[in-house]
N, C-alpha and C positions, 0 to 999 in steps of 0.2 A: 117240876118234871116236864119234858118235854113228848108232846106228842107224837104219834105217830106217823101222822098228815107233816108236823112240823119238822119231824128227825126225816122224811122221806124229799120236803123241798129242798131240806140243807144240805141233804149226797146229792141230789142233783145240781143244784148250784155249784156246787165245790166241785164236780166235773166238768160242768160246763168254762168255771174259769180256767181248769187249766189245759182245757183246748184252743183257748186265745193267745193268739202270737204275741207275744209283747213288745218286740220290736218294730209291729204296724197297728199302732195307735189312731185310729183317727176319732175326729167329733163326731161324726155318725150324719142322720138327717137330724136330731133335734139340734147339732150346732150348726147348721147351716140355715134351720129354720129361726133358731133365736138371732142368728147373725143377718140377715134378712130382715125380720122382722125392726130390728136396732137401724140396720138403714133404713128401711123406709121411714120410720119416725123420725130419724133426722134429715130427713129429706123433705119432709113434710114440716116439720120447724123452721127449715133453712126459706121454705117458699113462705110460711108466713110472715118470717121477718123480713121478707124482702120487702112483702106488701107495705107490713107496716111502718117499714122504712121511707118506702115512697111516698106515703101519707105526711113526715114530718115536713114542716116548709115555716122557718125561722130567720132571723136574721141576726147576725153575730153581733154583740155590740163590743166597741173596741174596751179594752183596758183604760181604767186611769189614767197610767204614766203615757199611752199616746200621746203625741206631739197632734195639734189640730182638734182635737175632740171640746174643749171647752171645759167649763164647770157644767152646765143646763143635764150631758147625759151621766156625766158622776153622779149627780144629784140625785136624780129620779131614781137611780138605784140602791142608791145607799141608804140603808138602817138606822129610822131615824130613833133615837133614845125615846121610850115611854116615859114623861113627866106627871106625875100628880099633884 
């Protein structure tokens, strides 16, 4: 059974929708607030990986089949088999 507090919100809700225009929909402030919110957290992402970007400092070692490279930097990188 439904109350009388509860049957009094649902005629009012049921008027109120259909004094809304249906052909002007918009997001309202909460979608401009979540859409806001969404950029500046990737805006806030984008600056720390920049950071962290600048931070990396490596040097690329050539490929195998390079021509000039030798055996000595194959070597060092290759996996060497576990014997027992």
């Amino acid at each position: 059974m439904m109350s009388a507090t509860s049957t009094l919100a649902l005629t009012h809700f049921v008027t109120l929708a259909d004094s809304f225009d249906k052909d002007k929909v918009t997001p309202g402030v909460l979608g401009f607030i979540v859409f806001a919110v969404i950029g500046g957290a990737v805006w806030l992402l984008m600056k720390s990986m920049n950071k962290h970007m600048k931070q990396v400092d490596f040097e690329e070692q050539p490929e195998e089949g390079t021509p000039g490279t030798g055996g000595a930097a194959a070597s060092t990188t290759a996996a060497k088999p576990k014997t027992s």
